[in-house]
C-alpha positions as CSV (number, residue, x, y, z in Angstrom):
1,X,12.6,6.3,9.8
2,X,9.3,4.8,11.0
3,X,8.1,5.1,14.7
4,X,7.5,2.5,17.1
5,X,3.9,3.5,17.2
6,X,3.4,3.4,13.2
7,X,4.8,-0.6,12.9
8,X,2.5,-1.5,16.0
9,X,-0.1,-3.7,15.2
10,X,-3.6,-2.9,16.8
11,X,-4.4,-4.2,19.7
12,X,-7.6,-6.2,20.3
13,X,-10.7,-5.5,22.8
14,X,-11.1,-8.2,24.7
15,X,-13.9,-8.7,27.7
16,X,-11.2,-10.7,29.7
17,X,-7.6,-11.4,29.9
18,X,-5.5,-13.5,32.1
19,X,-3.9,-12.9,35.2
20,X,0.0,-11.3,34.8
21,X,-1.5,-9.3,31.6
22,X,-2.0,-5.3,31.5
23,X,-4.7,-3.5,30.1
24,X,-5.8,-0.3,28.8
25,X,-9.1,1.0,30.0
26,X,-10.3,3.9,28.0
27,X,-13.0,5.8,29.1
28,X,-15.2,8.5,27.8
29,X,-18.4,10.7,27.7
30,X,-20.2,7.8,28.7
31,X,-18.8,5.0,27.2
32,X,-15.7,2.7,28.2
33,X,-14.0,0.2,26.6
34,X,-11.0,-2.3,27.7
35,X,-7.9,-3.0,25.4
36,X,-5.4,-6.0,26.2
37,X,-2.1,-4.9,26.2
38,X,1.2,-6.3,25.0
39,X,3.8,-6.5,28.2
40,X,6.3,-5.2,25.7
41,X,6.7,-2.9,22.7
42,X,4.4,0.5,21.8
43,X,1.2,1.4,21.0
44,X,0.2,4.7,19.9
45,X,-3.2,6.3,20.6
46,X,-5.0,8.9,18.2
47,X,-8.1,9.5,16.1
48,X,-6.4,8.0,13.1
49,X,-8.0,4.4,11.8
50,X,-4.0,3.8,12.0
51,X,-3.6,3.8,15.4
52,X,-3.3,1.1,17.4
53,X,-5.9,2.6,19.8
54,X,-8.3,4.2,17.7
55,X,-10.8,6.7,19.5
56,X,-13.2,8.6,17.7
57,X,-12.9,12.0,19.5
58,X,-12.8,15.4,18.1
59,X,-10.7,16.8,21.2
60,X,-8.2,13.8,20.0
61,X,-5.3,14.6,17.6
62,X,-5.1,11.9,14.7
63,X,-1.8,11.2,16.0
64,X,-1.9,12.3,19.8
65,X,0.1,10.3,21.8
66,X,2.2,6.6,22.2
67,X,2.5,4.7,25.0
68,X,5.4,2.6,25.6
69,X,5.5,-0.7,27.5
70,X,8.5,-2.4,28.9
71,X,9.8,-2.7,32.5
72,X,8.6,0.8,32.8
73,X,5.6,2.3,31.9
74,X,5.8,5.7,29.6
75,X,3.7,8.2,27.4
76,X,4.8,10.4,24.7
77,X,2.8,13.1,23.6
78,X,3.2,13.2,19.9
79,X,2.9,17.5,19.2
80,X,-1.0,16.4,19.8
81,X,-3.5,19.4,19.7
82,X,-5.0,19.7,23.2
83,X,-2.3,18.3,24.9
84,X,-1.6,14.8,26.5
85,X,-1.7,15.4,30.8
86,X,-0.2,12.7,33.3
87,X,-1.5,12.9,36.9
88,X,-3.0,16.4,36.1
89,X,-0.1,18.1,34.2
90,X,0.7,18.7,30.6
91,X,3.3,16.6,28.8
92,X,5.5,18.9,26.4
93,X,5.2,17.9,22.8
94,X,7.6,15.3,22.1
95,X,8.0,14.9,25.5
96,X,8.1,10.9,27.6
97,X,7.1,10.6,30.9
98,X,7.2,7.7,33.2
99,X,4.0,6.3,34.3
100,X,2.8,4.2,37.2
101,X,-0.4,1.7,37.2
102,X,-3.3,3.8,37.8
103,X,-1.7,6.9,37.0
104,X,-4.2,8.8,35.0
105,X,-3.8,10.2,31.4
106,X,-5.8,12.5,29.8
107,X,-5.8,12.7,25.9
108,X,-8.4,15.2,25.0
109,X,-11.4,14.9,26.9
110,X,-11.3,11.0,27.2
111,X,-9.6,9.4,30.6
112,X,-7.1,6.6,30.2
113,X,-5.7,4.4,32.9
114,X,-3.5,1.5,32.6
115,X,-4.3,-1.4,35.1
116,X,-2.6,-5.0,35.7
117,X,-2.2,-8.1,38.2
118,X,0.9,-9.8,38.9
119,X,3.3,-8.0,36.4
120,X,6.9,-6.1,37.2
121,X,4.9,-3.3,38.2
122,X,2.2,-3.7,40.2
123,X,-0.1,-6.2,41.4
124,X,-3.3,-3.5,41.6
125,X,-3.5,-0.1,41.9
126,X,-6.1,2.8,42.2
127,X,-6.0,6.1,40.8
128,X,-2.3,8.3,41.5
129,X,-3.3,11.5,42.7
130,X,-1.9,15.0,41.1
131,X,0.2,17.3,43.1
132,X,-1.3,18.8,45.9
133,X,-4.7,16.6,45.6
134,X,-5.9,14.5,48.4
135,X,-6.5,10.5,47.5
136,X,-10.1,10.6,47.6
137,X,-10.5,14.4,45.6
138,X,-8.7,11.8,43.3
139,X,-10.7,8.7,43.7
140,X,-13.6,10.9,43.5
141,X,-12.7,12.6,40.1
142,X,-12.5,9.0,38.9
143,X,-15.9,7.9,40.2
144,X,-17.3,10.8,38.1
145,X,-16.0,9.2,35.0
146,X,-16.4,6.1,35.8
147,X,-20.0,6.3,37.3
148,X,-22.1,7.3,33.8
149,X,-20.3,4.1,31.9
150,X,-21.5,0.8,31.9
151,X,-18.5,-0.9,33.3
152,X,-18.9,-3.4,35.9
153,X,-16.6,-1.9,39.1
154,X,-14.8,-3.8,41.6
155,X,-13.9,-1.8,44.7
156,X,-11.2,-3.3,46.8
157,X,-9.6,-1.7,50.2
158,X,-9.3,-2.5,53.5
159,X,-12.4,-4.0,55.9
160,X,-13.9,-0.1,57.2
161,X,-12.9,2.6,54.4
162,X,-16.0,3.3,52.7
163,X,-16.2,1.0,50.0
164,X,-20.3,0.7,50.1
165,X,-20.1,4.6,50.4
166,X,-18.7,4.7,46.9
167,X,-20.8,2.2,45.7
168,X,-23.4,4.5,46.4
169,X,-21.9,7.5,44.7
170,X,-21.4,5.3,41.8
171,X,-24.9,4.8,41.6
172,X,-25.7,7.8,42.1
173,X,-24.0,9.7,39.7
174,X,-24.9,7.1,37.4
175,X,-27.9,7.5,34.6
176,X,-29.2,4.6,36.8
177,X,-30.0,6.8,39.7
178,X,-33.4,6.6,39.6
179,X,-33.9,2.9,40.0
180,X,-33.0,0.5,42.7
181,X,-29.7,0.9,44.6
182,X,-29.6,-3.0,46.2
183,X,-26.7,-4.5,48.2
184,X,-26.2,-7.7,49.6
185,X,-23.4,-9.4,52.0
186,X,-22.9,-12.4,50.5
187,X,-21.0,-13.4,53.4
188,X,-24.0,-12.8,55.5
189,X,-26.4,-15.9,54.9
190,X,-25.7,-19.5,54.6
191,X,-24.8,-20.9,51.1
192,X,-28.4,-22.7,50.8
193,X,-30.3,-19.1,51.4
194,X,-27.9,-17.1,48.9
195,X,-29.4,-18.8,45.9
196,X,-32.7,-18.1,46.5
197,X,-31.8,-14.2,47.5
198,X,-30.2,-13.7,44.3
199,X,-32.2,-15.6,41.9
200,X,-35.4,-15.9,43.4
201,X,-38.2,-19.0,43.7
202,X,-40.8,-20.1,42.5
203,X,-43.9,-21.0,44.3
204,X,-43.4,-24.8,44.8
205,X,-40.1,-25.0,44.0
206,X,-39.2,-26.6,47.4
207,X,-41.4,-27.2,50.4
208,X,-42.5,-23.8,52.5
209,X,-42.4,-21.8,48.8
210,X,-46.2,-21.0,49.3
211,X,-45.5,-17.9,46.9
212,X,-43.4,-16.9,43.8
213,X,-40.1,-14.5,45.3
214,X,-38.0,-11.9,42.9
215,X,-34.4,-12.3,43.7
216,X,-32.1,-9.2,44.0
217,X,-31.4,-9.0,40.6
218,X,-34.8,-9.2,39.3
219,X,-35.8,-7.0,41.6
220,X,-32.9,-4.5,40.9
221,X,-33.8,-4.5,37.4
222,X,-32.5,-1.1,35.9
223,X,-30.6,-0.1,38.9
224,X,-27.4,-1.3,40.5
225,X,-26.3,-4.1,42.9
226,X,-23.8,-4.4,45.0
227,X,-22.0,-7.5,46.0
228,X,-20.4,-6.5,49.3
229,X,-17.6,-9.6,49.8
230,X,-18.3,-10.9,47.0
231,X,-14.9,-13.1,47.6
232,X,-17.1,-15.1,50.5
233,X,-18.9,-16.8,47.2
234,X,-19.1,-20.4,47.2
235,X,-17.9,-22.2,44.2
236,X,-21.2,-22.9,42.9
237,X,-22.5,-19.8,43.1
238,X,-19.7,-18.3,41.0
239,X,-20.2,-20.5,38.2
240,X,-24.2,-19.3,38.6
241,X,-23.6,-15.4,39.1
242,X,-20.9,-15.9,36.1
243,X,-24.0,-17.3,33.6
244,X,-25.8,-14.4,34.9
245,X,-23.2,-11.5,34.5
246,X,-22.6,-13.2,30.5
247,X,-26.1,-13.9,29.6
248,X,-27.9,-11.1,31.3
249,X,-30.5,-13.3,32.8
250,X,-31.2,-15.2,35.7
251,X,-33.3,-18.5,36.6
252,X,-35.3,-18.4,39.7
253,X,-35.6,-21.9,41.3
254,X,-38.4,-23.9,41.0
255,X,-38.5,-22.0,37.3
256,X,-38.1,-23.8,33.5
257,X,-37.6,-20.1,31.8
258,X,-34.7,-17.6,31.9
259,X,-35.9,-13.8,32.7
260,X,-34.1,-11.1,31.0
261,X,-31.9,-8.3,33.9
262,X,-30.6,-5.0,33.5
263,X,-28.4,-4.7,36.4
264,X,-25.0,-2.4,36.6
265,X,-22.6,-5.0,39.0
266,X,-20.5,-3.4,41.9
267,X,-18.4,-5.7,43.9
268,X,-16.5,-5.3,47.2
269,X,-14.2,-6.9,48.7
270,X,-11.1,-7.1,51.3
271,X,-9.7,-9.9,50.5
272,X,-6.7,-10.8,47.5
273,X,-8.4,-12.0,44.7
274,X,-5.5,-12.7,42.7
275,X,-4.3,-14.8,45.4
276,X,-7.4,-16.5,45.7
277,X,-7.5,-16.9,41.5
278,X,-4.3,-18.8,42.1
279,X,-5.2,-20.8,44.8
280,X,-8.2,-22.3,42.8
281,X,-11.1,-20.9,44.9
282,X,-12.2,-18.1,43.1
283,X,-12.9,-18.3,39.4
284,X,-10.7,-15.9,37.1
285,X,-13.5,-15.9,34.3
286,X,-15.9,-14.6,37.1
287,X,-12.5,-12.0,38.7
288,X,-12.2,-10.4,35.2
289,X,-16.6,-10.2,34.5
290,X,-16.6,-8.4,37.9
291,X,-13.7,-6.3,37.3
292,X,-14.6,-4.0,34.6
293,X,-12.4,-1.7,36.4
294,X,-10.7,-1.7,40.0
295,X,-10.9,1.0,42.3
296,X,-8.7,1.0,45.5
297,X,-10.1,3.0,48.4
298,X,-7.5,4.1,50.3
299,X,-7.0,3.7,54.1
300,X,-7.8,6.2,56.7
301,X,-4.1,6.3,57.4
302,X,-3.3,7.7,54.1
303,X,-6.5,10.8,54.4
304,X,-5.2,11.9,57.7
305,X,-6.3,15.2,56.8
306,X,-9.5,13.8,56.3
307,X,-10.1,12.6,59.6
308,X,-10.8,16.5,61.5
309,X,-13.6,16.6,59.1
310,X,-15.1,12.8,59.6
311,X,-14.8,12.9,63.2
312,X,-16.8,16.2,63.7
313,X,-19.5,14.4,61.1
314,X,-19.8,11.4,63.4
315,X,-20.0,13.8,66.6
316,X,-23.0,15.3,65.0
317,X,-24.6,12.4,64.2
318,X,-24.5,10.6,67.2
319,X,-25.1,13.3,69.3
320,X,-28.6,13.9,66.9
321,X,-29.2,10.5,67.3
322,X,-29.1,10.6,71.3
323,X,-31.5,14.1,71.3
324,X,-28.5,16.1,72.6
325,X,-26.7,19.4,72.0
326,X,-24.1,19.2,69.3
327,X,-20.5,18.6,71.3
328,X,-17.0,19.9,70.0
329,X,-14.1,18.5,69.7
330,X,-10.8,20.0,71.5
331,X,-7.8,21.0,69.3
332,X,-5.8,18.3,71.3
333,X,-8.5,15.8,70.5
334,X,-8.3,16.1,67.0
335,X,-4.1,15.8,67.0
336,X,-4.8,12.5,68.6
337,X,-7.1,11.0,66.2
338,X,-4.4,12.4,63.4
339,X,-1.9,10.3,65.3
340,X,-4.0,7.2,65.5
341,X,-2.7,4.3,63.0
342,X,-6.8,3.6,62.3
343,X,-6.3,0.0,61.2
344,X,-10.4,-0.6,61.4
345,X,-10.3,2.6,59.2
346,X,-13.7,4.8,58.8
347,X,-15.7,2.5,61.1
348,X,-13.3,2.7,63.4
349,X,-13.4,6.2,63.7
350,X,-17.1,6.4,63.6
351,X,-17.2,3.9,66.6
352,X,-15.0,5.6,68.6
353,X,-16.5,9.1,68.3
354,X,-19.9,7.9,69.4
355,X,-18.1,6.2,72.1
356,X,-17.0,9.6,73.1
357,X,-19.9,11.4,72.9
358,X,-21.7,8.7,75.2
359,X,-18.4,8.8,77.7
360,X,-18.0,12.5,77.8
361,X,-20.2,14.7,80.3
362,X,-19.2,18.3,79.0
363,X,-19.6,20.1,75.8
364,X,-15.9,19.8,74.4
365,X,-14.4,16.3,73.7
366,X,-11.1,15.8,75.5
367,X,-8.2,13.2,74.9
368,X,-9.2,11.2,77.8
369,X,-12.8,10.9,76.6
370,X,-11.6,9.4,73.6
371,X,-9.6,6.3,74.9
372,X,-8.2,4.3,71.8
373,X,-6.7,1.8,73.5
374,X,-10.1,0.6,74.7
375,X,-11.6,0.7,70.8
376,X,-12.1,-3.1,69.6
377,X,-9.8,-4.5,67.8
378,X,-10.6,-4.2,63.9
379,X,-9.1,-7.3,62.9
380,X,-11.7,-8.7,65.2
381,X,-14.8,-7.1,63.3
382,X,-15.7,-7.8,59.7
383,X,-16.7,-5.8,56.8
384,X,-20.4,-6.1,57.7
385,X,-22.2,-7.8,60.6
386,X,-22.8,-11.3,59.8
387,X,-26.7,-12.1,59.8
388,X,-27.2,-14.5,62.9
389,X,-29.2,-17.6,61.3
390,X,-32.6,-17.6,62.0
391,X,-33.0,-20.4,64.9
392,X,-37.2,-20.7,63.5
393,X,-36.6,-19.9,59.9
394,X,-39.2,-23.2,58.7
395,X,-38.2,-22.5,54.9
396,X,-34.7,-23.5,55.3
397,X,-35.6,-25.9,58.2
398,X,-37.9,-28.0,56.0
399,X,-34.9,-27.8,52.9
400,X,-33.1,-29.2,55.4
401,X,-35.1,-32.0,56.5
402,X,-35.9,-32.4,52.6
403,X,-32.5,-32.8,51.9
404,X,-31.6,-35.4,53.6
405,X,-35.1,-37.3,53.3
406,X,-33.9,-37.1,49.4
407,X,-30.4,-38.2,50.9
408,X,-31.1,-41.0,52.8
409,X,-30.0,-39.4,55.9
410,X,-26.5,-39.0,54.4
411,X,-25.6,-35.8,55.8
412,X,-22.3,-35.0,53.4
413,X,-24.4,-35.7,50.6
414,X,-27.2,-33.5,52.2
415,X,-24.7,-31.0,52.3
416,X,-23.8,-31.1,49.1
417,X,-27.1,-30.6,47.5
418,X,-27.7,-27.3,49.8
419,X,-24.2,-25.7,48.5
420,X,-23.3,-26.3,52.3
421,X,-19.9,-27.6,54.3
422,X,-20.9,-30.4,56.3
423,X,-19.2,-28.7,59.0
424,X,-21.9,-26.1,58.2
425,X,-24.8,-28.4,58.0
426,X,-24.1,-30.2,61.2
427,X,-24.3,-26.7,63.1
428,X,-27.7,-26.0,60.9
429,X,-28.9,-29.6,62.5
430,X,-28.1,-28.4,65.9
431,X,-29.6,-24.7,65.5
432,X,-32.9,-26.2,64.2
433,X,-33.4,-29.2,66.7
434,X,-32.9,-31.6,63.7
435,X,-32.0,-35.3,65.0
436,X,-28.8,-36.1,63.7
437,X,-29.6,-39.3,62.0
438,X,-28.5,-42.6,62.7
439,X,-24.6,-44.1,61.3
440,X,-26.3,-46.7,60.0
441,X,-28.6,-45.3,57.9
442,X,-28.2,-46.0,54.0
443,X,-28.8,-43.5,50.9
């Protein structure tokens, strides 16, 4: 009788699938690739041209494993050679085992993780850790595979737990590591800088551009940027970084030719993305460019035996930063910060140990130096400072003043050519001393 796996047609690699789909993300020495996958049936993985997932592998048994799809998840090793292993342990030959989204299986030396949006499993997930290991000894072991690929990598967790950190260690551990490492908050400037930041001017291209500008990308060219909130993105900018993510090249403004990037993408972001896909104000062709892979960064309330260890980092620091000798931390100090909830995660933390060190006048760190209560609320901070906008800035003062020369003082219209709200505009009119200009003024 004939095996699921053997009448299962192959599945095709596709850059992008829609939301409520799963996915198969397969990833090597190296190299990475991204099957669709059906929400029902089998598919069997092996280094047989027969198998529905084909990887060419020498650790990979021509017929290793089959993993079966349904409204659970499961893998079958098939009597495969050097074993099929499920959060870290072996499957028996023969053997099904029920798998959760993120979960990771190991066929030979190749890493495979199953990953999907809106189905009867999950909405997102991150990598399940193996018995005994911590989440981010298992969010780290994925970064290591993860990091030499090309994939692009889209880092969601809460505002505070570290997400630029392993942006960085993606970097680093990448073949890119020698070239630029460039970040940038796009929820930091106004919509009518952002452009410019990202793709650059040329001289002349609008009035105060006395000089040709790289934007990030150029100028990250080789390396790796970053796109911390990269959910802040105005409409119109996602339908420009999406041309640039498929095309591989950008056009400064100003400029009449395309220039070639080589730029690994890492995004970041706290916000739902699939909620935003469905709401219409994100773009789900950009969601699925960006999201090569996701990787969850769990809170600081799930690595509370992480927190001993980061809070005797931060001590350090701040007391090296303030020229003073190194302080401790008491034993019923460091119960207390294991008992905090931590909603502002990391930063958190970090904040309110060099709160302590500034508070506390002797050499050990007591609960009362360390007063939680008093600690801002995180809800009321954001991912990263917001950059003030610059009251004198005359490049963005004169595209103002341009804009609605070109408008005939019709400030929504103004607006709209700067990628601005005219809520936003208005404020810009009032931080640069702008007359507001008359009602009955005509475009």
């Amino acid at each position: 009788m004939a095996r699921d796996w053997e009448t299962t047609l192959p599945v095709a690699h596709r850059p992008t699938a829609g939301l409520g789909t799963l996915r198969l993300i397969i990833i090597g020495e190296g190299t990475a690739t991204t099957h669709e996958l059906p929400r029902s049936g089998s598919v069997s993985i092996g280094r047989s041209e027969d198998a529905a997932i084909c990887i060419h592998d020498p650790s990979i048994s021509r017929k290793h494993a089959v993993l079966h799809l349904g409204e659970t998840l499961r893998v079958e090793d098939l009597g495969s050679a050097n074993g099929t292993y499920v959060r870290g342990n072996r499957v028996g030959a023969e053997e099904t085992v029920e798998i959760g989204l993120g979960d990771s299986i190991e066929v030979g030396t190749t890493l495979i993780l199953v990953q999907g949006w809106n189905s009867a499993h999950a909405r997102r997930s991150g990598i399940t850790p193996s018995a005994g290991e911590r989440p981010m000894e298992a969010l780290q072991r994925l970064v290591d595979r993860v990091a030499p690929s090309t994939l692009s990598v889209l880092l969601l967790g809460e505002t505070g737990v570290g997400k630029g950190y392993i942006a960085n260690e993606l970097h680093q551990r990448s073949r890119r590591a020698h070239n630029p490492f460039l970040q940038l908050n796009c929820a930091a400037l106004p919509p009518g800088l952002l452009e410019s930041e990202l793709f650059g001017y040329e001289r002349g291209a609008f009035t105060g551009a006395t000089h040709s500008k790289k934007g990030l990308f150029e100028t990250a060219d080789g390396g790796t940027v970053l796109l911390d909130e990269v959910g802040e993105l105005p409409m119109n900018m996602q339908v420009k970084l999406l041309r640039a993510l498929e095309e591989r090249e950008v056009l400064p403004l100003g400029g009449l030719k395309p220039r070639s990037i080589d730029v690994r993408f890492i995004s970041a972001t706290n916000r739902d993305l699939d909620a935003d896909v469905a709401k219409g104000t994100f773009r789900e062709d950009l969601f699925f460019r960006l999201n090569g892979i996701s990787l969850e960064v769990p809170p600081l309330r799930k690595r509370v035996t992480e927190i001993p260890g980061l809070a005797q980092k931060f001590v350090a620091e701040a007391c090296e930063k303030a020229g003073i000798e190194r302080k401790q931390l008491s034993a019923e100090t460091l119960e207390r910060l294991k008992s905090h909830r931590w909603a502002g995660n990391v930063r958190e933390l970090r904040n309110a140990m060099e709160r302590a060190v500034a508070l506390c006048a002797d050499q050990v760190i007591s609960p009362r130096d360390v007063p939680l209560d008093k600690v801002s609320p995180p809800a009321l901070r954001e991912e990263e400072p917001k950059a003030a906008v610059p009251e004198r800035d005359p490049v963005e003062r004169q595209r103002i003043i341009d804009a609605l020369e070109q408008c005939g003082g019709n400030q929504s219209r103004a607006a709209e050519s700067l990628g601005m709200s005219r809520g936003t505009f208005i404020a810009r009119l009032d931080e640069y001393n702008i007359p507001r200009p008359r009602k009955n003024r005509r475009a």
